[in-house]
C-alpha positions as CSV (number, residue, x, y, z in Angstrom):
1,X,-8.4,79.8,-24.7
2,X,-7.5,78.2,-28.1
3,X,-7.3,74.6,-28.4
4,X,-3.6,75.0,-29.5
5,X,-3.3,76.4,-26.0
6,X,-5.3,74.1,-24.2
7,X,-3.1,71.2,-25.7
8,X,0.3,72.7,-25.0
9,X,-1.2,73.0,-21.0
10,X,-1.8,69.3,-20.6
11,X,1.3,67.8,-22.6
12,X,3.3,70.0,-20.5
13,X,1.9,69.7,-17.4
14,X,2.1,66.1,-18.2
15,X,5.8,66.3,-19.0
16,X,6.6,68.5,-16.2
17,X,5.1,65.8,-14.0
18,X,7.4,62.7,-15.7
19,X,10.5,64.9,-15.3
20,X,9.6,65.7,-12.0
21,X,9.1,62.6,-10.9
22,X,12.5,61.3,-12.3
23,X,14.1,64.0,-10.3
24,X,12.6,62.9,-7.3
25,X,13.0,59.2,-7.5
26,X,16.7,59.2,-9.6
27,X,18.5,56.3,-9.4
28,X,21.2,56.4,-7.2
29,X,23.0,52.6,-7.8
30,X,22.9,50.0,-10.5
31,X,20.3,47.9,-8.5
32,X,17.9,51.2,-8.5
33,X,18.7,51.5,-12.4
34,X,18.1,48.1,-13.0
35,X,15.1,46.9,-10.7
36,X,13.8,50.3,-8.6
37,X,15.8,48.5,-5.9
38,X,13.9,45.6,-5.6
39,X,11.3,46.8,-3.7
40,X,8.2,48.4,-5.6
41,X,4.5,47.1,-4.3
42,X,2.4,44.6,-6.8
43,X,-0.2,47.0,-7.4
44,X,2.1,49.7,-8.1
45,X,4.1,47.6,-10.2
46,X,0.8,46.4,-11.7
47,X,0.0,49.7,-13.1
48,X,3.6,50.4,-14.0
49,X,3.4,47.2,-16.4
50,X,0.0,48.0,-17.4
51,X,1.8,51.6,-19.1
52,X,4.9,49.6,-20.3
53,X,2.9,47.3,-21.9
54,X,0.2,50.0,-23.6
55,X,2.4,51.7,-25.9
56,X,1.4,53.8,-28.9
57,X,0.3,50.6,-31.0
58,X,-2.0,49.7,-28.1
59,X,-3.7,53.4,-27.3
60,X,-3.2,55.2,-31.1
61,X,-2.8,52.5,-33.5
62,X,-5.1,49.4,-32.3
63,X,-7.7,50.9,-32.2
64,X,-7.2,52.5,-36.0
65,X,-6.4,49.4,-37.2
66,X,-9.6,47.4,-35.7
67,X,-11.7,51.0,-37.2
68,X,-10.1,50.2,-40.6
69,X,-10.5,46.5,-41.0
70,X,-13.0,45.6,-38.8
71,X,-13.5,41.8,-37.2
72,X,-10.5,41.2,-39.2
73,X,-7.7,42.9,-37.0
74,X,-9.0,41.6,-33.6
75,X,-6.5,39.8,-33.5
76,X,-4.2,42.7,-32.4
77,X,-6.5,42.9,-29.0
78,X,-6.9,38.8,-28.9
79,X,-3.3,38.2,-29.4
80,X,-1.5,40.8,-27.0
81,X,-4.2,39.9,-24.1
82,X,-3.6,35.9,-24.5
83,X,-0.1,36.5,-24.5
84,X,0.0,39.1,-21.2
85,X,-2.0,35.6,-19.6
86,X,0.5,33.3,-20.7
87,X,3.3,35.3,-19.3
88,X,1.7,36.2,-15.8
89,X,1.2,32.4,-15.5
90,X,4.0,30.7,-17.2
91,X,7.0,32.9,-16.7
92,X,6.7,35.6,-14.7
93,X,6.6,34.2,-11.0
94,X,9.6,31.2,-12.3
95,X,11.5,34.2,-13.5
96,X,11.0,36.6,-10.7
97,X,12.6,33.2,-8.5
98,X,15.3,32.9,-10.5
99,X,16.6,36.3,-9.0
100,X,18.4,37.5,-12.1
101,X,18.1,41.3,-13.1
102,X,17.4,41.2,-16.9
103,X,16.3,38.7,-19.7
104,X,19.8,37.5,-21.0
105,X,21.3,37.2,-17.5
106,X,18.7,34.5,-16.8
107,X,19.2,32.8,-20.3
108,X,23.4,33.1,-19.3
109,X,22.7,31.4,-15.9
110,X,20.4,28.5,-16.9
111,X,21.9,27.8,-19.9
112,X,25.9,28.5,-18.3
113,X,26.8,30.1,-21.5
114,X,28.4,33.8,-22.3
115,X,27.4,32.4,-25.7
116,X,23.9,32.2,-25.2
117,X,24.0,35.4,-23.2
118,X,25.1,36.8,-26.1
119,X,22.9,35.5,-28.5
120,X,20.0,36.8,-26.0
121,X,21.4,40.2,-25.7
122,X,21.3,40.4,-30.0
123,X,18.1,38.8,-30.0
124,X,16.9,41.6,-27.3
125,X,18.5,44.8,-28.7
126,X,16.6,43.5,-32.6
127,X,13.2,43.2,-31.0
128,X,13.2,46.1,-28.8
129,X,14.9,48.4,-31.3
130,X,12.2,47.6,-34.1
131,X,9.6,47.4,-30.8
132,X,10.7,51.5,-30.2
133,X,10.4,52.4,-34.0
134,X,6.5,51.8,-33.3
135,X,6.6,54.3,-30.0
136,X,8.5,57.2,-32.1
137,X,6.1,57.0,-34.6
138,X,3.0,57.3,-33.1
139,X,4.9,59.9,-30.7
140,X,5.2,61.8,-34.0
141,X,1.8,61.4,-34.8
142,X,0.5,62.9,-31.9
143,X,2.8,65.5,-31.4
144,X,2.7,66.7,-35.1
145,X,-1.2,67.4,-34.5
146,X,-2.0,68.8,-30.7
147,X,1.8,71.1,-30.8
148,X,1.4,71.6,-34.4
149,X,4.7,71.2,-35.6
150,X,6.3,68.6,-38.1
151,X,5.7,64.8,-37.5
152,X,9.6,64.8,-37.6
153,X,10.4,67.7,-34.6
154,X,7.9,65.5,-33.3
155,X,9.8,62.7,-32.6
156,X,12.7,64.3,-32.2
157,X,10.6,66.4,-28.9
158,X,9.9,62.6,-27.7
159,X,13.0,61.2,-28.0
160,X,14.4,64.4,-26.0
161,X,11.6,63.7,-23.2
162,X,12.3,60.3,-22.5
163,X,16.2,61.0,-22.7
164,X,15.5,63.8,-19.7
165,X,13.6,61.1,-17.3
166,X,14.6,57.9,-18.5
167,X,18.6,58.3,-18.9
168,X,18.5,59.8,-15.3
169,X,15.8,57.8,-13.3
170,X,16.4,54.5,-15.0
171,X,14.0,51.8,-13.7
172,X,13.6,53.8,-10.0
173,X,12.6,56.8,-11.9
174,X,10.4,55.1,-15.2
175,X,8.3,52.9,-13.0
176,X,6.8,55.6,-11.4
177,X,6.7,57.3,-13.9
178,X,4.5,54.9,-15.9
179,X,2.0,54.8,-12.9
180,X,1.6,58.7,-13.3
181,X,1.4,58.1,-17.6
182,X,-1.1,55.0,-17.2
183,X,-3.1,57.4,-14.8
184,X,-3.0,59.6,-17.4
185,X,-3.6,57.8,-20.8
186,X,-6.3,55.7,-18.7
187,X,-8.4,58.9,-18.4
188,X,-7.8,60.4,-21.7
189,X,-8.9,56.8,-23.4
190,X,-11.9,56.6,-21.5
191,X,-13.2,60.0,-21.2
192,X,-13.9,60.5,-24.7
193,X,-15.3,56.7,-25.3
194,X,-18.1,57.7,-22.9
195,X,-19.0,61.2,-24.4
196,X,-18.9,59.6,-27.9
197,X,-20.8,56.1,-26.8
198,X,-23.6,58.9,-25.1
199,X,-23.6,60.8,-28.3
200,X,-24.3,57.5,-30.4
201,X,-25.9,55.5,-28.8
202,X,-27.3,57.0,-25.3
203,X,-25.6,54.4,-23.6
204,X,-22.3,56.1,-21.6
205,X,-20.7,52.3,-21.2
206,X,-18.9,52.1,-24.4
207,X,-18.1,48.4,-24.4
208,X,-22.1,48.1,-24.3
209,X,-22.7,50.9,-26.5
210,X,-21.2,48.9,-29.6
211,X,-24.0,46.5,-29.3
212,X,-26.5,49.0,-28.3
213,X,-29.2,50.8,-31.0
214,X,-27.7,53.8,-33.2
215,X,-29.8,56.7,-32.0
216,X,-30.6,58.5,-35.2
217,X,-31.3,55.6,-36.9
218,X,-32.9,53.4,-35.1
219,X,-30.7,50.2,-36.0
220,X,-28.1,48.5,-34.1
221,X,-24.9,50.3,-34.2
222,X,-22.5,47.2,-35.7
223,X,-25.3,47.2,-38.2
224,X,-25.5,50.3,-38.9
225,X,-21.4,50.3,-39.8
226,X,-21.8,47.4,-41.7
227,X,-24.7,49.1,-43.9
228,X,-22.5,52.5,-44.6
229,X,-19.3,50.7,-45.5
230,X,-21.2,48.0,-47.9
231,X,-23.1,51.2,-49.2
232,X,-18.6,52.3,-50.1
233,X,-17.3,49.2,-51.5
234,X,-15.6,48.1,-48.6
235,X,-16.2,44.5,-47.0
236,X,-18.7,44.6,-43.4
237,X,-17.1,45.5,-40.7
238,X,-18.2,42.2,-38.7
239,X,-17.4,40.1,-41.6
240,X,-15.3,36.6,-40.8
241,X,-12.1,36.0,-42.1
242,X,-10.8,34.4,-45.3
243,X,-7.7,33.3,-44.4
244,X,-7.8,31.5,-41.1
245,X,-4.1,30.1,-41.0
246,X,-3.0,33.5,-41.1
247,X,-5.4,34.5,-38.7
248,X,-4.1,32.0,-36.1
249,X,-0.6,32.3,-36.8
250,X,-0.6,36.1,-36.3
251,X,-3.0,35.8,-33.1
252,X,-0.2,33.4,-31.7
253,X,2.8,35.0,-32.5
254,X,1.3,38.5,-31.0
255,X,0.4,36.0,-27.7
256,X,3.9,34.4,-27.8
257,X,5.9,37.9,-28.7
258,X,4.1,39.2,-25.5
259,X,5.4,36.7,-23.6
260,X,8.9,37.1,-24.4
261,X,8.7,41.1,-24.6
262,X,12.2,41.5,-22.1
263,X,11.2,45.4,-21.3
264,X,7.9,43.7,-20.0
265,X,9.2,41.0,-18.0
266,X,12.2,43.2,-16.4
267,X,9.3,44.9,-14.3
268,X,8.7,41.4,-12.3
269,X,12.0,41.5,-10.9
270,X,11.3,44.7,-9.4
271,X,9.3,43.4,-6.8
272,X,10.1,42.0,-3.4
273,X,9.0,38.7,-3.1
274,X,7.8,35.5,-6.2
275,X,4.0,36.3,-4.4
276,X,4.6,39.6,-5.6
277,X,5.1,38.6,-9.2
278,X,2.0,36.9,-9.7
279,X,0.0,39.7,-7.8
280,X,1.6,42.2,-10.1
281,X,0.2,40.1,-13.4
282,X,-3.0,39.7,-11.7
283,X,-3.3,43.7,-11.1
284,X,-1.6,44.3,-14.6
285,X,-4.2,42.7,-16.6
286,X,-6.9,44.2,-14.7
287,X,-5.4,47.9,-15.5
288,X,-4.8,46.5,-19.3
289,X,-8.4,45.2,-19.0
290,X,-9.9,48.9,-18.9
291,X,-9.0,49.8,-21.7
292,X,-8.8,46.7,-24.0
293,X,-12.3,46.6,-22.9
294,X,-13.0,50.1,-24.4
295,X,-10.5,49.9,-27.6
296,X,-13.3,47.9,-29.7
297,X,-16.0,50.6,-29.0
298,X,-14.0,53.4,-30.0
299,X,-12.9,51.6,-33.4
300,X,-16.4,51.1,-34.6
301,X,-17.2,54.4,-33.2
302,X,-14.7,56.2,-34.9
303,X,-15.4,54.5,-38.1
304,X,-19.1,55.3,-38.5
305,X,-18.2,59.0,-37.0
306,X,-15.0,59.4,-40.3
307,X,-17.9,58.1,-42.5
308,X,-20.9,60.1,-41.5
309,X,-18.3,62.9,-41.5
310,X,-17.8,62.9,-45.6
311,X,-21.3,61.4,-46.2
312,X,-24.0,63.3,-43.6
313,X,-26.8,62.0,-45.7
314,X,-26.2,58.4,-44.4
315,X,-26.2,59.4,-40.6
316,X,-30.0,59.0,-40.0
317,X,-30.6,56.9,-43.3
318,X,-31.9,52.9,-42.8
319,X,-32.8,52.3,-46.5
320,X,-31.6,54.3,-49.2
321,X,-28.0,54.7,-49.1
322,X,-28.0,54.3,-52.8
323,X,-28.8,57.9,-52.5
324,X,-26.8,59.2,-49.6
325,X,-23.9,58.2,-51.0
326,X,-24.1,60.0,-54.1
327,X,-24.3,63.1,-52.3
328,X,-20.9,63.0,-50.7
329,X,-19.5,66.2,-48.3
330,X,-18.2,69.3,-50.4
331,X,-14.1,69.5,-50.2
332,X,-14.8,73.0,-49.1
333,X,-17.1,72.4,-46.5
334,X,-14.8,69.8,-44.8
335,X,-15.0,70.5,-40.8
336,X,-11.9,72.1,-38.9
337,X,-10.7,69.1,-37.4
338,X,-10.3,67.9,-41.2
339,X,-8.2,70.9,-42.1
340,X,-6.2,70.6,-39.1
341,X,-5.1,66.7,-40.0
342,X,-4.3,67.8,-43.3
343,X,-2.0,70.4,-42.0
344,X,-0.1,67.1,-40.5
345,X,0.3,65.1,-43.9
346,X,-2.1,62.5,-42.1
347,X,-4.7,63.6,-43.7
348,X,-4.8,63.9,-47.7
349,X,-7.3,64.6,-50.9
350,X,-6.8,64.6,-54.6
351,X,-10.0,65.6,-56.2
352,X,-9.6,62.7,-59.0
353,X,-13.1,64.0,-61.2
354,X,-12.9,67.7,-60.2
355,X,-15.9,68.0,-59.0
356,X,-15.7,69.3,-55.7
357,X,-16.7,66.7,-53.8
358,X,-14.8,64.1,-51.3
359,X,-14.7,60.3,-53.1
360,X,-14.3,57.9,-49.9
361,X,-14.7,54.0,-51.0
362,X,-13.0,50.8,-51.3
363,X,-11.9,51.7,-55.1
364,X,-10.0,48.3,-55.3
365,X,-13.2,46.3,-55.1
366,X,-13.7,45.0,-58.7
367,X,-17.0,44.2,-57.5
368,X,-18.3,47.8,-56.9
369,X,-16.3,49.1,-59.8
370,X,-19.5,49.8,-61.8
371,X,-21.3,51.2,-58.9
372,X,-18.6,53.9,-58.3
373,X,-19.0,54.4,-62.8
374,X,-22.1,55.5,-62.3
375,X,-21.5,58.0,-59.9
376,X,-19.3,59.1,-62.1
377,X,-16.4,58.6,-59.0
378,X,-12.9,57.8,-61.1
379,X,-10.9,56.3,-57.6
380,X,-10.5,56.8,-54.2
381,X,-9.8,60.9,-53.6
382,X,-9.1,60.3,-49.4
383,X,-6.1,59.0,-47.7
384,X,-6.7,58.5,-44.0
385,X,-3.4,57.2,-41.8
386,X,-5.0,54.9,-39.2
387,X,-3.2,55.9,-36.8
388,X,-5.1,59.3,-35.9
389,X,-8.4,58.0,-35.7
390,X,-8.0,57.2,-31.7
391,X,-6.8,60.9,-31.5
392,X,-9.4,62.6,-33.8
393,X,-12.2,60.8,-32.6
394,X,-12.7,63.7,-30.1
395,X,-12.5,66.5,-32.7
396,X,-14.5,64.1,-34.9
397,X,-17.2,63.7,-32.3
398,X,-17.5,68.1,-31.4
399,X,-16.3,66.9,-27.7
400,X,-15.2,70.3,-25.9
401,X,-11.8,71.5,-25.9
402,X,-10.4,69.7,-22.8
403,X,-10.9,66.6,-23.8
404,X,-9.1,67.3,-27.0
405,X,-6.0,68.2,-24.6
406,X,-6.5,65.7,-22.1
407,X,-6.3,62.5,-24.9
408,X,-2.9,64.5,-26.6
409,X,-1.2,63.9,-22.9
410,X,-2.8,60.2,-23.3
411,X,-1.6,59.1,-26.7
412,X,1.9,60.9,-25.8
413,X,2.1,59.2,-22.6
414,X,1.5,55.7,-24.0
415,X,3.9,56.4,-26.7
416,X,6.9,57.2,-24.0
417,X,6.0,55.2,-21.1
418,X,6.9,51.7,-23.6
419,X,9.9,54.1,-25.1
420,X,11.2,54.3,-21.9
421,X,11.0,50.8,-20.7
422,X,12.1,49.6,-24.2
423,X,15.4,51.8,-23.8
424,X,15.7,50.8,-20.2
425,X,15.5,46.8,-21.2
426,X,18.4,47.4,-24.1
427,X,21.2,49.6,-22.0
428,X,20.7,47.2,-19.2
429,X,21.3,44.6,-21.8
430,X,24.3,46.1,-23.1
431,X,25.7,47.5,-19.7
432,X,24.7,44.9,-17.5
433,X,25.0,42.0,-19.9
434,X,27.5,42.6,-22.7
435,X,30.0,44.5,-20.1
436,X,29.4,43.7,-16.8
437,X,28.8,39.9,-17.1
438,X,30.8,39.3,-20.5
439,X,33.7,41.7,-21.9
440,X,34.6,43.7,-18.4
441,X,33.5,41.2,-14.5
442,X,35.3,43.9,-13.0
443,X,33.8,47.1,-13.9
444,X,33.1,49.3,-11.3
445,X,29.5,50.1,-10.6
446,X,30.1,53.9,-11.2
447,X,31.1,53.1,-14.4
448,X,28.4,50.1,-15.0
449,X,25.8,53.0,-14.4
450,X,27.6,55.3,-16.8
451,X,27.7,52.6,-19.2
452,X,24.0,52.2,-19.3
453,X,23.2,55.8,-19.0
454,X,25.5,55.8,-22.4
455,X,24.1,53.0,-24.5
456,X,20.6,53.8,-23.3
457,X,21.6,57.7,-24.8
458,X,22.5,55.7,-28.5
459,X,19.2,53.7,-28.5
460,X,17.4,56.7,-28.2
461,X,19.2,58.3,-31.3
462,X,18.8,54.7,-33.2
463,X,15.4,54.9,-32.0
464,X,15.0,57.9,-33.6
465,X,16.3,57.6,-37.0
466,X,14.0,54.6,-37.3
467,X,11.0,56.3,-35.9
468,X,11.6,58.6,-38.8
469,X,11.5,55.6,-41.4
470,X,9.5,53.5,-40.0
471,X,7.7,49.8,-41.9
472,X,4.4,50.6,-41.2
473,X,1.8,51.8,-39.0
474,X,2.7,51.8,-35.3
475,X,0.7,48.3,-34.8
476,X,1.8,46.8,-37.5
477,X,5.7,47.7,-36.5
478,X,5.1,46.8,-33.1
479,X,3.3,43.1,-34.4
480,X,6.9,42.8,-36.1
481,X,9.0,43.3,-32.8
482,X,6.5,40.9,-31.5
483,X,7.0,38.0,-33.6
484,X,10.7,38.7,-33.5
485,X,10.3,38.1,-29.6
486,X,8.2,35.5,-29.7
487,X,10.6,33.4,-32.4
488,X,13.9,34.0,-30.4
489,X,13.1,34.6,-26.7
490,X,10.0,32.8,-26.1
491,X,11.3,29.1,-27.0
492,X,14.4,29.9,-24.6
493,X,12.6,31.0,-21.6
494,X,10.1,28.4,-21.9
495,X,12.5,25.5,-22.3
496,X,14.5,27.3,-20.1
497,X,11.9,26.6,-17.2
498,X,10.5,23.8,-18.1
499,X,13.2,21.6,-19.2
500,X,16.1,20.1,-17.3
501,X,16.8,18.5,-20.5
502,X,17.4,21.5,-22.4
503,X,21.4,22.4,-23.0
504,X,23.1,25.8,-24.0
505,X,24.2,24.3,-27.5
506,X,20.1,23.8,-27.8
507,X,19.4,27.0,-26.5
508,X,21.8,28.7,-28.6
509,X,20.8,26.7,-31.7
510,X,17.1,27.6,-31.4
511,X,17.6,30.8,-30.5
512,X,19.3,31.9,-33.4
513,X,17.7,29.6,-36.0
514,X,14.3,31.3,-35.0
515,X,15.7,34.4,-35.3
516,X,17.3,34.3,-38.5
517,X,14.2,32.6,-40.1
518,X,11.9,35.2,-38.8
519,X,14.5,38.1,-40.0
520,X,14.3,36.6,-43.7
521,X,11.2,36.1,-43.8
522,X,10.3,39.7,-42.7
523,X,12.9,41.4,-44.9
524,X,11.6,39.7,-47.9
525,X,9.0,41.5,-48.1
526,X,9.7,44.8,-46.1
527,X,13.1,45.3,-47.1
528,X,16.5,44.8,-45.8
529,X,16.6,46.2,-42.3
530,X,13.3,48.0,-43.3
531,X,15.0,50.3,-46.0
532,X,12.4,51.3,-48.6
533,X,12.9,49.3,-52.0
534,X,14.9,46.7,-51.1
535,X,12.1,43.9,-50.0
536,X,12.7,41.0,-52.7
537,X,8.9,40.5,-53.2
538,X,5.9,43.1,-53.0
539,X,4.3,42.5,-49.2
540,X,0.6,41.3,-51.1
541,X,-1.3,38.2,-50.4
542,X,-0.5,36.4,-53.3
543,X,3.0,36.5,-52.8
544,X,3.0,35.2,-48.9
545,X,4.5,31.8,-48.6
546,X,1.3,30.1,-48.0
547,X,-0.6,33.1,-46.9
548,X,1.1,33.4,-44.1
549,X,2.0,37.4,-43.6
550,X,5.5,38.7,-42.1
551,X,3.3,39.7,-39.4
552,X,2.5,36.5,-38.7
553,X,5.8,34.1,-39.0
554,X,6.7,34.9,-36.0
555,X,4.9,32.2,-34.8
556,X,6.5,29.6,-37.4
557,X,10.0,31.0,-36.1
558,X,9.2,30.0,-32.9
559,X,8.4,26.0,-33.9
560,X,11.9,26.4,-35.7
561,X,13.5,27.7,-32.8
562,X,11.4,24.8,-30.6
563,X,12.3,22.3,-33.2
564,X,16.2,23.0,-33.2
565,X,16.6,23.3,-29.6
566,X,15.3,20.3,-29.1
567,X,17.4,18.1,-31.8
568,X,20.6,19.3,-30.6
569,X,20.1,19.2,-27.3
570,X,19.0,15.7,-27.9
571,X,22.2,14.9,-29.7
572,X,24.5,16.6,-27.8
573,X,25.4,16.5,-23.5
574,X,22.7,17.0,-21.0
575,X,23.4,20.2,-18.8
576,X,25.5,19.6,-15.7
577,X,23.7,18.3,-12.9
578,X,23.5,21.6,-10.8
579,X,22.2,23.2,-13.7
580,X,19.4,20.4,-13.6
581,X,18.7,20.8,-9.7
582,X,18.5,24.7,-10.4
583,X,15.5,24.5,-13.3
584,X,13.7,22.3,-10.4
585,X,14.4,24.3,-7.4
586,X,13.0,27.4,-9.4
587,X,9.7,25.4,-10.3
588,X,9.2,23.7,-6.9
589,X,10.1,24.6,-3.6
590,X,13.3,22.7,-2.1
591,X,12.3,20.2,0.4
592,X,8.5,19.9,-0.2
593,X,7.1,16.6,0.2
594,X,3.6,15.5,0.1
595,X,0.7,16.5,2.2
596,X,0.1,14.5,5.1
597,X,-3.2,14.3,7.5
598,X,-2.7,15.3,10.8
């Protein structure tokens, strides 16, 4: 059977499975579309939030992005696990008691405000729109490699997938759903970690096989990375970073974005009781655990496998890579999993000297400028898109054909299971939200349900136009819908717990001051509403206000929006004194006294 074959077998056993499923658990009334009725079990939901949470960024593009920059980008996998803790202990549970269905409807409530409802729902729609452009894209990725056809009918195959299961099931139908995608992405992340961590390193635990010995070297594995990319130009892989402010500020705003993400915290009010909440985090973050655990051993993996793969003299080599790395692998020798990544785009090679030969080094390093002279190497001839390395690591690595297959199902399931609780969290803003609660009180639920079925149908074709322009690299898009989160939402629902002292006027304030800061900010530098050539400065170091990235100011958005709510709210009237007794009956339980000894 050919692999093309073997491929179409598991993504479409895998979609016939999610469509299946959808069927068979369809909502049938706006609480199922909303919640799943209210009554799905913690570990169920657990592993439901686990696959909402793991999109594309997570399974494809973290892992690229680690294998790419090394110690540097671990901020990706520090920042969205800090952030999944902070929300299972700070919000979720207080939340989940309030009893409201979505994000904005508890930001309405508290804060007795269609204003600030509002406000949320804009604030919501920005975030998870820009949040979905990163799940279309790597969608396309994977689709344009293992079904062979255009990055482009790629996403448009995705976007018709999640229409069929998510439109009809809403939350009902997507949460189980994601338990059958996390089952599958799960296995296709960690199946081919272990063959690879046994090829490298004998050791089939791959978190340990990254600090285990290379076996045909002889040398630690990290050190062995850090030997061939020094040997390239390019900076060591474990190497610290310069700019720690940035560092910090990104790490915080991926934590705070998590916290804030409203697809991710929609899934605690599908459970039955406030208990349930807090089990469901607990059970989440073990599911998110296995493979966070893994996504660090695959990255170093995968980049010692790409470079060994264009320079085989350095694969057993401990001392002269001087000399391995002058004989570089012959452009028409290049293995089959190389001429099948090219077919996508992903992959390119302009043969700058003509000799034949595939130039892959850091040609921007003034430092190794002479080096590369003398080889008589005139630039960089390889253009590698991070985001397949998670999905060619298999192909990289020889693993048999299977395998291949099973991690196209993975990367496509991580990619729509987010997709579909992204577009779930923005039609049940709009629906339940905008109409129901604001414009039109006394829509019936027939039409409530169409409603949502409706808008959820346009985010899906917004969804797509941006997938198909897209800012960046799935990760880094996604790293933009979280600080966009984490400056609007984040602040609200915070205060909004904590604070009996916080009024709608401050919530509104903040909310939109962080949002509008963090907007600028971004669009400086990656355009107006992310269309190409309009950014007012180029999106480079030197030009970052203070070093601090667009990646990161999500986290200085979110002291604005802090800052504001608090001054006005300060200036202006407290809420009304039900509104205070509510923020305290959600934190403590009503009538509780102290402990006495009987």
């Amino acid at each position: 059977m050919s692999q093309f074959a073997i491929n179409l077998l598991f993504v479409g056993a895998s979609f016939a499975l999610y469509i299946g499923i959808a069927i068979w658990a369809r909502a049938g009334s706006t609480k199922d579309f909303y919640v799943a009725g209210g009554g799905v079990h913690p570990v169920t939901n657990g592993m439901a939030t686990a696959a909402d949470w793991m999109s594309a960024a997570s399974f494809i593009s973290m892992a690229g992005l680690i294998a790419s920059g090394g110690y540097a980008n671990s901020t990706f996998l520090m920042g969205w696990t800090g952030g999944f803790v902070i929300l299972a202990m700070l919000l979720a549970p207080y939340l989940r008691k309030f009893g409201k269905f979505t994000v904005p409807d508890f930001i309405g409530e508290r804060f007795y405000s269609r204003t600030a409802r509002v406000v949320a729902v804009v604030c919501l729609i920005i975030a998870s729109v820009t949040y979905v452009i990163g799940q279309m894209t790597g969608a396309g990725v994977a689709f344009s490699r293992f079904l062979e056809v255009p990055s482009t009918w790629g996403i448009w195959i995705a976007a018709a997938i999640v229409f069929l299961y998510a439109v009809f099931g809403g939350m009902k139908g997507i949460t189980y759903t994601q338990v059958a995608q996390y089952i599958v992405l799960i296995v296709a992340y960690t199946i081919p970690a272990v063959f690879i961590a046994m090829q490298l390193t004998g050791n089939p635990i791959p978190m340990f096989g990254m600090f285990s010995t290379h076996t045909e070297s002889g040398v630690p594995l990290l050190q062995k990375l850090d030997d061939v990319v020094n040997a390239l130009g390019f900076r060591d892989y474990t190497a610290d970073v310069d700019n720690k402010l940035n560092m910090v500020l990104f790490t915080l705003s991926l934590m705070i974005g998590t916290a804030g993400l409203p697809h991710v915290i929609i899934r605690f009010f599908t459970v039955p009781k406030v208990a349930d909440a807090r089990w469901s985090a607990g059970w989440a973050l073990v599911f998110i655990a296995l493979l966070y655990l893994t996504a660090p051993a695959v990255a170093s993996m995968a980049r010692l496998n790409l470079m060994t793969t264009v320079y085989p003299e350095m694969t057993g080599q401990v001392e002269d890579y001087e000399m391995a790395a002058a004989e570089p692998l012959l452009y028409e020798d290049r293995p089959t999993w190389f001429r099948t990544w090219e077919d996508t785009g992903l992959i390119t090679f302009n043969d700058l000297n003509n000799d034949g030969r595939i130039q892959f080094y850091n040609d921007s390093n003034t430092e190794f400028a002479a080096t590369a002279e003398a080889r008589g190497w005139e630039g960089n001839e390889l253009n590698v898109n991070n985001d397949i390395l998670v999905l060619a690591n298999p192909e990289i690595a020889n693993l048999p054909g299977w395998v291949i297959g099973l991690i196209a199902a993975g990367g496509i399931a991580a990619a729509l299971s987010t997709a579909a609780g992204l577009l779930l969290a923005i039609s049940s803003a709009i629906s339940h939200d905008l109409i129901k609660n604001t414009i039109n009180p006394n829509i019936s639920e027939k039409n409530e349900m169409l409603a949502a079925r409706i808008s959820m149908g346009g985010a899906i074709l917004l969804a797509t136009y941006l997938g198909l322009n897209p800012p960046g690299f799935a990760a880094q898009t996604v790293a933009l819908a979280f600080g966009i989160a984490g400056a609007s939402l984040f602040p609200v629902l915070m205060m909004g717990i904590f604070s009996t002292r916080m009024n709608s006027a401050g919530a509104i304030c903040g909310m939109l001051a962080g949002l509008v800061a963090t907007l600028l900010y971004i669009f400086t530098y990656l355009g107006w509403f992310f269309i190409p050539g309009t950014n007012m400065l180029p999106n480079t170091p030197d030009n970052w206000f203070v070093g601090i990235s667009p990646l990161s100011f999500g986290a200085v958005g979110a002291l604005i929006n802090f800052a504001v709510a608090f001054a006005v709210s300060s200036v202006t009237a407290a809420p009304p004194k039900e509104i205070q007794e509510l923020v305290e009956s959600v934190r403590y339980p009503k009538g509780a006294g102290v402990a006495v000894d009987h």
